[in-house]
N, C-alpha and C positions, 0 to 999 in steps of 0.2 A: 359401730354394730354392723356386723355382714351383715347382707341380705340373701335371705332364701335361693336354694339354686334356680326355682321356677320363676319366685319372683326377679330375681336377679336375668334370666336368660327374655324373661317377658319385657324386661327395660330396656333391654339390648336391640331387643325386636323391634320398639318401636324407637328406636337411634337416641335411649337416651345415655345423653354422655356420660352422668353418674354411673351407671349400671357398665356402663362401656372400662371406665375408672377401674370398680368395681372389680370387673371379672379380669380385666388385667391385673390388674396387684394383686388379685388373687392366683391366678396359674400363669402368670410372665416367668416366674422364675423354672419353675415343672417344663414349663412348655422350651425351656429355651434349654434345658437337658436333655428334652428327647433331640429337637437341633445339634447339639453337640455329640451326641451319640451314635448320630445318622451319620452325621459329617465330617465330624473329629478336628474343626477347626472354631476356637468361640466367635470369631469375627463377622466369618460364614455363617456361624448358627443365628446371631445375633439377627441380620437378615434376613434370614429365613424365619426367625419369630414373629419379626415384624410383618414379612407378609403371610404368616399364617394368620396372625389377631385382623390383617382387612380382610382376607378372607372371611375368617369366621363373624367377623361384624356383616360382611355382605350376605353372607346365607342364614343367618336366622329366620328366615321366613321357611328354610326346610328342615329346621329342629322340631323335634315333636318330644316333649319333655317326657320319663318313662317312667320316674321315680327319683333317689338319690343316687347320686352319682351319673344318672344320664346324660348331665349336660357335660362336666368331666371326660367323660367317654368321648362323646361327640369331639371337643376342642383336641382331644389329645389325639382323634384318628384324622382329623382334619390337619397338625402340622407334623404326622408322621406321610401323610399323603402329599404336603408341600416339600418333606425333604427330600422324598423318594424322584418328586419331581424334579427337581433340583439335580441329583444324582444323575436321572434320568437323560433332561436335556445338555447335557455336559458330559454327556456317554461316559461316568465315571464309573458306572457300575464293575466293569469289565470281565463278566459272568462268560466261563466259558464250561466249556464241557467235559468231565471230569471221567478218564476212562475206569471204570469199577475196578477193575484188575486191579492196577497200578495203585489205585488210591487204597486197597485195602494192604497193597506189600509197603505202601510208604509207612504206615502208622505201627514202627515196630513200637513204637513205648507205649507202656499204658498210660492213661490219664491219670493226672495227681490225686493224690488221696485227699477226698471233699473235706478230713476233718481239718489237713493241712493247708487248704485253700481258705479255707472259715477263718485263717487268723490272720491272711493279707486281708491290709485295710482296703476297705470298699474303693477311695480315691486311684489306686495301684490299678486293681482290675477294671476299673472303670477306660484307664489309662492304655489298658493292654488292649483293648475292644475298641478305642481311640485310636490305635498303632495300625489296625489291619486294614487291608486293601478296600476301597470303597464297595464293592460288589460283596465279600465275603463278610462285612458289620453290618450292610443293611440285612442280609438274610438272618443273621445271626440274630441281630434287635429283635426282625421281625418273627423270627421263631423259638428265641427265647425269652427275651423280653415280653412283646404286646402276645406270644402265646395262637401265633396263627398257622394252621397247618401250608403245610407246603403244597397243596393246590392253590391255596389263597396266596400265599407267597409269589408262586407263581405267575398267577393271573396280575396279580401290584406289577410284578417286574415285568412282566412281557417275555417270559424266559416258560420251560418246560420244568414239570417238575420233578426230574430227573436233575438237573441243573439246579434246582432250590438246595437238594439234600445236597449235591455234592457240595456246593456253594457251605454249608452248613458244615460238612465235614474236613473242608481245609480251614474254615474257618475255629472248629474247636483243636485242631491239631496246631494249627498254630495257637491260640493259645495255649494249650497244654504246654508247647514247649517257652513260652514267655513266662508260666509259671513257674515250671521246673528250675530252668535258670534263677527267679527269683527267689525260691526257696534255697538253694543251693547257695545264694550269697546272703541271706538273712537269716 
């Protein structure tokens, strides 16, 4: 039987090992996605899950439960914040500054038609978003995935956010073109 998400992050709080069990075998596997996503390598990610779980075992004292899904939220911004670190201290980001001109005469093709994107399997584009520069899948994650605007992007990266969007814009351009190709051979 699970236990409760409050009751589950209150066991945590006080180091108990069950509840520790618990919330691992419950988001080890989610969590260690968002790792592979950041990083694009499982081995790495794998590491980086594990130090996000002592992390998040060592800060339960600054959880503050908020309803369902709360504590969810919490573990998953806590090892999206471990990867970024990660990224970070390994200066792998490599965000640089994107002149507006040039990047609006680069992107003569349109982007693929969403209905024809809907029938690569999810594993594919997960794969294409695994392929890109580390600087341009963290921004991407971070502003399409976890859904955070590019101040806040920003401010994670230590970058301007003028540098988010562009960061964002090579990074759907390249995709687009990883797509195309693949529809073209499928």
């Amino acid at each position: 039987m699970q236990m409760e998400e409050q009751i589950l992050a209150e066991g945590c709080r006080k180091g108990d090992n069950t509840a520790r069990k618990e919330l691992y075998d419950r988001y080890a596997g989610r969590l260690l996605a968002i790792c592979v996503r950041y990083v694009g390598d499982r081995a790495t990610a794998e590491d980086l899950m594990h130090d996000a779980f002592l992390k998040i075992y060592g800060a339960f004292d600054r959880f503050t439960f908020r309803g369902p899904g709360s504590l969810r939220a919490w573990i998953e911004r806590i090892t999206v914040n471990v990867a970024l670190e990660w990224l970070r201290t390994r200066n792998r980001l490599g965000l640089v500054e994107l002149d507006e001109g040039r990047a609006a005469a680069s992107l003569t093709d349109s982007e693929p038609d969403p209905a024809q994107v809907a029938g690569i399997p999810r594993e594919v584009l997960m794969r294409f978003v695994s392929e890109l520069p580390d600087g341009y899948r963290a921004v991407f994650n971070l502003y399409c995935i976890e859904e955070l605007p590019h101040r806040e992007i920003a401010r994670m990266l230590g970058i301007n956010e003028k540098s988010s969007s562009s960061q964002l814009f090579r990074a759907r351009s390249l995709l687009a073109r990883k797509i195309k190709a693949y529809l073209e051979t499928h």
